[in-house]
C-alpha positions in Angstrom: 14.6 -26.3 -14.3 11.0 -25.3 -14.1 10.0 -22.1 -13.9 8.9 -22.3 -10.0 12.5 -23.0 -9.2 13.5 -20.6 -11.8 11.9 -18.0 -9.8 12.2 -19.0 -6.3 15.1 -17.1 -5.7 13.8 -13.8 -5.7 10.5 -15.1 -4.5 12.0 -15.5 -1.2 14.0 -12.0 -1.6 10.3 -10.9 -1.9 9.1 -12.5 1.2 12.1 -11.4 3.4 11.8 -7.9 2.8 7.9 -8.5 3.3 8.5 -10.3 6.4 10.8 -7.5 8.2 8.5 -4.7 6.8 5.7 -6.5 8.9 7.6 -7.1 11.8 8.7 -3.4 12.4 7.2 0.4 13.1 9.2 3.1 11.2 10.2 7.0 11.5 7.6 8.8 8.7 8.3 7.5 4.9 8.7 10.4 2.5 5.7 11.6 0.8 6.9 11.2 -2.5 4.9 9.0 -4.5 4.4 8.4 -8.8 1.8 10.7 -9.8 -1.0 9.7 -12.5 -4.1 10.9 -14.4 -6.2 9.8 -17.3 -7.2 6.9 -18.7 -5.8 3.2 -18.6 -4.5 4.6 -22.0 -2.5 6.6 -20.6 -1.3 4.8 -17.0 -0.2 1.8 -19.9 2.1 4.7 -22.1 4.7 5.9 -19.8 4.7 1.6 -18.3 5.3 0.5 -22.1 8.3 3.0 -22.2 9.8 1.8 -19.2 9.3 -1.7 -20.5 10.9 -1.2 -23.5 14.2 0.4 -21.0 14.2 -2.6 -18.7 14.5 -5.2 -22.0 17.5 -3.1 -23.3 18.9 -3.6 -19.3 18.3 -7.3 -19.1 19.4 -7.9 -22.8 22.8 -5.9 -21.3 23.0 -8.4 -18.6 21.5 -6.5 -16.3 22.7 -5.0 -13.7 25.3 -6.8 -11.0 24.2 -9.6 -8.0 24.5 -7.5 -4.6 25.7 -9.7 -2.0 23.2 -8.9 1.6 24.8 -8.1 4.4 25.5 -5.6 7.5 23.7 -2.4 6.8 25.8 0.8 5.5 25.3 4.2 6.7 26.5 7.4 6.2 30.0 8.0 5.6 31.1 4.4 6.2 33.5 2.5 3.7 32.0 -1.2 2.3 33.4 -3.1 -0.2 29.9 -3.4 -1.8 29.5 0.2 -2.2 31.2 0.5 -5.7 28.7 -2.8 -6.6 25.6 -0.5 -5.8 27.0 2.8 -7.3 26.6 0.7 -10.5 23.5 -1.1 -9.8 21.8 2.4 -9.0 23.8 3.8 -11.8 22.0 1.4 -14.4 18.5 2.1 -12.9 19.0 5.7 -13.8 18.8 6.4 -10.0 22.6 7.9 -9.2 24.7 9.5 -11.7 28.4 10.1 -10.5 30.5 13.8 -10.2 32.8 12.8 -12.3 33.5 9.8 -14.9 35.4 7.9 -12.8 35.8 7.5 -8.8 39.3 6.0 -7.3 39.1 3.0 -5.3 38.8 4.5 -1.7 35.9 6.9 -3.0 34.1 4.9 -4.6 33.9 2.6 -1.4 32.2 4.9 0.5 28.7 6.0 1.2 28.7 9.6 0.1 26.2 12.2 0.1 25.6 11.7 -3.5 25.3 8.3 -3.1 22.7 8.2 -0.3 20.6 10.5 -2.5 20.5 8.6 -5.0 19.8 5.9 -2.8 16.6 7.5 -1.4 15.1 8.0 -4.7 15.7 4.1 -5.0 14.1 3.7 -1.4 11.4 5.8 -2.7 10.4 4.4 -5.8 10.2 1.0 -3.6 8.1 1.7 -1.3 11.0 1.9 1.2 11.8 4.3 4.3 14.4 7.0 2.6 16.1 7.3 5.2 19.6 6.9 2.5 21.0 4.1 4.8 21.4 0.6 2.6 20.2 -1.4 5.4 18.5 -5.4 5.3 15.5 -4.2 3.4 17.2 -2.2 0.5 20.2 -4.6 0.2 17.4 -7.2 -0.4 15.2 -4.8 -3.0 18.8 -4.1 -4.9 19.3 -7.5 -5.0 16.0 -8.2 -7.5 17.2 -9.1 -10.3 16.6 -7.1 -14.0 14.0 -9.7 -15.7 12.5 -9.5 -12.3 11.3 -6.2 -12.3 11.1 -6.2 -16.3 8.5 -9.5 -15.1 6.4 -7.2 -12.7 6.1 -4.2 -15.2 4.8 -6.8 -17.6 2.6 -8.4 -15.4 1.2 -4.9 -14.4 0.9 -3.5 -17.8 -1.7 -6.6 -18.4 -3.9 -5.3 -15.3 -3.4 -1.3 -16.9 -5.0 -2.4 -20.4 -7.5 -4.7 -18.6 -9.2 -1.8 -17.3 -12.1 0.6 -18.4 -11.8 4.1 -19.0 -12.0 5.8 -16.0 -13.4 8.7 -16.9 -12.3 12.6 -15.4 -13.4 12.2 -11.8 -12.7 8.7 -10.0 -10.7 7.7 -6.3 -8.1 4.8 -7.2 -6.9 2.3 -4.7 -3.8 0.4 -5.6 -3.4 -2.5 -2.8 0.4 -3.3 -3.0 1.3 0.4 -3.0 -0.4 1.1 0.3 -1.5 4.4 -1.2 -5.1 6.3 -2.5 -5.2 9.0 -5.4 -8.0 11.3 -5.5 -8.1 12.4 -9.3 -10.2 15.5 -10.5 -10.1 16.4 -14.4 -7.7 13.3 -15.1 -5.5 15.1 -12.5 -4.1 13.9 -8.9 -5.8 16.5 -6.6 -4.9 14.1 -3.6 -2.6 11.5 -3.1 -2.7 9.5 0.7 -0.8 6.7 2.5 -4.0 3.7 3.0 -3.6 0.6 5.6 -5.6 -2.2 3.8 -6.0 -5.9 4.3 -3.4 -8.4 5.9 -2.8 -11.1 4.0 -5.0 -13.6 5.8 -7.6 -10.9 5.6 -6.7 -9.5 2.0 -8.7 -6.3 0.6 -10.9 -7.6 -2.8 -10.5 -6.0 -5.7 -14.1 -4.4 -7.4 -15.0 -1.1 -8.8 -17.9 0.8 -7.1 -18.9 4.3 -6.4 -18.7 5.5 -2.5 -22.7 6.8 -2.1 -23.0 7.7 1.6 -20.9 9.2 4.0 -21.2 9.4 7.9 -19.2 11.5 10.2 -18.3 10.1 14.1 -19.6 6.7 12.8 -20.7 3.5 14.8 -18.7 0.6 14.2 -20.6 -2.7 13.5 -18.1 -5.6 14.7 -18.7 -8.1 11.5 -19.5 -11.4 13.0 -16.3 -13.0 11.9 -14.3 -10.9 14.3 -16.2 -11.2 17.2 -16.0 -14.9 17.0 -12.4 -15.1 16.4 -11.1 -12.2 18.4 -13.5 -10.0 20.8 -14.0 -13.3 23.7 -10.3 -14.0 23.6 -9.9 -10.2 24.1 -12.4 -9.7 26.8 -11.0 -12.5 28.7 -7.4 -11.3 28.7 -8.5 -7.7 29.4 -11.8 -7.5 31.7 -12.3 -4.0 31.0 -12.1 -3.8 27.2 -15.4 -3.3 26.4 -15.8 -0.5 28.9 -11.9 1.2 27.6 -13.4 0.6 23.8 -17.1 1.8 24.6 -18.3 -1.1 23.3 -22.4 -2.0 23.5 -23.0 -5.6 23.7 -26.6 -6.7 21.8 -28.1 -10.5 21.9 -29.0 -11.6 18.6 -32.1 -10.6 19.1 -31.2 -6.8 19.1 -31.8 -6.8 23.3 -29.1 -4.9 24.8 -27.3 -6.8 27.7 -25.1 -5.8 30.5 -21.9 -6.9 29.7 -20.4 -7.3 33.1 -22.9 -10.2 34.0 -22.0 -12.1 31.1 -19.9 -15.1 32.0 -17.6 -14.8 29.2 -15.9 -17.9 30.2 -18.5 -19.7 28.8 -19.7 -17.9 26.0 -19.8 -17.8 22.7 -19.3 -14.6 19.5 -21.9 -16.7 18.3 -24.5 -15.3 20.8 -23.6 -11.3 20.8 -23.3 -8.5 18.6 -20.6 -5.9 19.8 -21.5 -2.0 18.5 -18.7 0.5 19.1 -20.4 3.9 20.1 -18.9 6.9 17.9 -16.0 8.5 20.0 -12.3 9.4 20.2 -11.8 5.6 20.5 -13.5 4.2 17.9 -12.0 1.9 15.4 -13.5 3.7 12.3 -12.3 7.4 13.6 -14.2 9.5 12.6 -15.4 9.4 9.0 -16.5 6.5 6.8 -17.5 6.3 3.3 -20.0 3.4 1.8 -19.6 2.2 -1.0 -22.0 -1.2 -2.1 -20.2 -4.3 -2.5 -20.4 -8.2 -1.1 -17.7 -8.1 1.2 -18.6 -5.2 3.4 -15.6 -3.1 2.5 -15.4 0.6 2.9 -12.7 3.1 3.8 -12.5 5.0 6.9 -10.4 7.0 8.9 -8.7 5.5 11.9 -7.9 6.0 16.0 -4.1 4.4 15.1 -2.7 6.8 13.1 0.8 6.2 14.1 0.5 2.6 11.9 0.7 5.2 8.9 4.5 5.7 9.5 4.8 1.9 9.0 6.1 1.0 5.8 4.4 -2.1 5.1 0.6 -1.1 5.7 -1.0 -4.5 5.3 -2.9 -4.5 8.5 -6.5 -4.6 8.4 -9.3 -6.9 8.2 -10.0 -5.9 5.0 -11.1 -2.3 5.2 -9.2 0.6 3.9 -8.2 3.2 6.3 -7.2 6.6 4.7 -4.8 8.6 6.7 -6.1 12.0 4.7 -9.7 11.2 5.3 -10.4 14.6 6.2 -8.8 15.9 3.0 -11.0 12.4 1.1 -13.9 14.2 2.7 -13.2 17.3 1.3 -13.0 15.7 -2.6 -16.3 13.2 -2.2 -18.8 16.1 -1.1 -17.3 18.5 -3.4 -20.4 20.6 -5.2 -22.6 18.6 -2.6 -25.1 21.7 -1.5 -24.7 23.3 1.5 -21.4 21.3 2.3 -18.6 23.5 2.1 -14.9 22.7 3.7 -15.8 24.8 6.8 -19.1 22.9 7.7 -17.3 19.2 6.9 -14.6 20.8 9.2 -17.2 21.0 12.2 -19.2 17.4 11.5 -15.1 15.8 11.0 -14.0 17.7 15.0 -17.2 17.6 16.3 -19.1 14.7 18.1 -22.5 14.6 16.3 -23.0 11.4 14.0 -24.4 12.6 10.4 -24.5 10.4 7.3 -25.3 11.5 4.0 -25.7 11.0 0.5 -23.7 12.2 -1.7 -23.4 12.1 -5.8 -21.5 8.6 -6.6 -17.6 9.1 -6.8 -16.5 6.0 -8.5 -13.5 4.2 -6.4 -11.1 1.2 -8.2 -9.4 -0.6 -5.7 -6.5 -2.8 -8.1 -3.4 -4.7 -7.4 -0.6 -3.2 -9.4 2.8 -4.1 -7.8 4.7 -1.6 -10.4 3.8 2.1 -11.3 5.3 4.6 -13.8 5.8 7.9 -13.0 4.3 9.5 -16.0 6.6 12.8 -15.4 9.7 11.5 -14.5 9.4 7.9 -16.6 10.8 6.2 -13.1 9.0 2.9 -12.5 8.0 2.3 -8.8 8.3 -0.9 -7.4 5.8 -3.4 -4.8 5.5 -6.2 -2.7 3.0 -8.7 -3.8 1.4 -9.2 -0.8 -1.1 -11.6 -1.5 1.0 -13.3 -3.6 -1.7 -13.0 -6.7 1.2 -12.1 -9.3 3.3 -15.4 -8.5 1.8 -17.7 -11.5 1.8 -15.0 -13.9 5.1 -13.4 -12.9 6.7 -17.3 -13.7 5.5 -17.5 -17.2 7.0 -13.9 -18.3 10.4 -14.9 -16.6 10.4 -18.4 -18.1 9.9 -16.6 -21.3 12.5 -14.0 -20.9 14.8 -16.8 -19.9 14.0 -18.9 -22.9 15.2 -15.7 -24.9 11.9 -15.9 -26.4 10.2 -12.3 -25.1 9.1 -10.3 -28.0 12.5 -10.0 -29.8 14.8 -11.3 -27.5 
């Protein structure tokens, strides 16, 4: 069996959960989230520790195969109940009153069960909500050498990395989520929205250098060609709704309604969003200089935060605490105190700035470890950039040949 079929299994667990994620809006995901400071030194430590747990677990057997199935809520009785009290039990996630449950117990979803099956939702980037629905059946059904595959497979990325330094933002793709980190601590941790897959977020390390408050938004090229025409022939009025000014390529501002956008082209316009309650950047955006015209901004959606899976930009990264972002960027920046950002973020004057060079990370890390609690956190690969790598560790963990296996 080659290690493509080897792996395909859970490949396609992968994609299910990623699939129904996408397909779905959901109630507000807890905020809890692995915490982190310091060097790559120390992100690799507390992963090498858990590393070393998961090989004792697969070299155990692992834990047991959870059939999928009807979800389980509160209170109701499955036969696959006493399957997941183990599998949970193994992860270090639940640990039972007593020593032993009797059959009809242990059957049932209890309130220590569905806590223990939050802190399992959490650490996987699930809603803990403590129902075992589709989506956590399918992430308990991962296999052990699975996740012992992606901790190795992250680890590589961790000690790939420079030093950081004291003072840096990190972006970590998979996990949908930014950490602000001041004297190698986490002063600010916030749920992101980055690329979709077809328009994935590039990985690069550069420092943001300019901020501007109630920015304009530039439509890049690509999306007025693919998008805006389709858009203004299905809904006459968009451009008006989404304050839109339309520009030849000339730079000669045009009046939109005598277009005939039957016939026309992206090719022949530029569309520039004028600052506003409605524009697609919200209302802060931070530079930062790179090839691809990536920055992260606030938003005018931010009910798609309370999604789950957050791949769903064109690229950019919106940051549901942009204020808060704001706040750590133009920190010791003179005469910018929280108050004043306070009245530029609420207010409808358009300012941008310089400000000293924060240096920003953006990586693709589809585990974490809590460095506190030792938990690892778990990801979807998104972009599917782990796949090749991900098949060599668990052909070598099932040739028994892994390090001292």
């Amino acid at each position: 069996m080659n290690n493509i079929t080897y792996i395909k299994p859970y490949i396609q667990a992968f994609l299910l959960s990623f699939l129904l994620l996408a397909s779905s809006g959901l109630p507000a995901l807890s905020e809890e989230a692995p915490s982190f400071s310091g060097t790559s030194a120390e992100y690799s430590l507390p992963m090498e520790q858990a590393i070393s747990n998961y090989k004792k677990i697969v070299e155990n057997g692992g834990w047991p195969t959870l059939k999928t199935g009807k979800t389980i809520k509160a209170g109701m009785k499955d036969p696959r109940i006493p399957t997941i009290r183990q599998i949970l039990s193994i992860m270090g996630d639940y640990q039972p009153i007593t020593a032993a449950y009797d059959t009809t117990e242990s059957a049932i979803l209890d309130d220590v069960l569905a806590e223990a099956v939050k802190k399992f939702q959490t650490r996987h980037g699930l809603e803990a909500d403590g129902d075992i629905g589709i989506k956590t059946q399918t992430a308990l059904a991962v296999p052990a050498r699975f996740r012992l595959a992606q901790l190795e497979t992250t680890l590589e990325k961790m000690r790939a990395i420079p030093d950081l330094g004291g003072h840096y933002i990190l972006v970590n793709i998979p996990a949908f989520y930014l950490r602000a980190v001041d004297n190698n601590k986490t002063v600010l941790s916030s749920r992101i929205i980055v690329g979709k897959p077809q328009n994935s977020t590039p990985l690069f390390h550069q420092p943001i250098t300019e901020v501007i408050f109630n920015p304009k938004w530039y439509v890049p090229d690509s999306i007025a060609k693919k998008e805006f025409i389709e858009k203004i022939l299905s809904e006459p009025d968009y451009l008006d709704k989404g304050n839109y000014i339309v520009k030849t390529r000339d730079g000669k501002t045009v009046n939109h309604s005598e277009i005939d956008w039957q016939n026309a082209s992206g090719d022949e316009y530029k569309f520039i969003q004028r600052a506003g309650d409605n524009n697609a950047l919200g209302k802060i955006k931070f530079n930062l200089p790179n090839t691809s015209n990536i920055y992260l901004h606030s938003t005018n959606s931010p009910r798609l935060f309370k999604k789950s899976e957050r791949a769903l930009s064109h690229g950019c990264i919106r940051v549901e605490k942009a204020r808060e972002l704001a706040y750590f960027v133009m920190k010791g920046l003179g005469g910018w105190n929280e108050e004043r950002i306070d009245k530029f973020y609420d207010g409808s004057v358009s300012k941008m700035l310089k400000v000293n060079p924060v240096p920003v990370y953006l990586v693709y890390w589809t585990s974490w470890t809590d460095g506190s609690s030792g938990q690892p956190y778990f990801y979807q690969d998104i972009y599917s950039r782990d796949e090749k790598r991900m098949a060599e560790i668990l052909a070598t963990i099932k040739s028994k040949q892994y390090n001292n296996y």
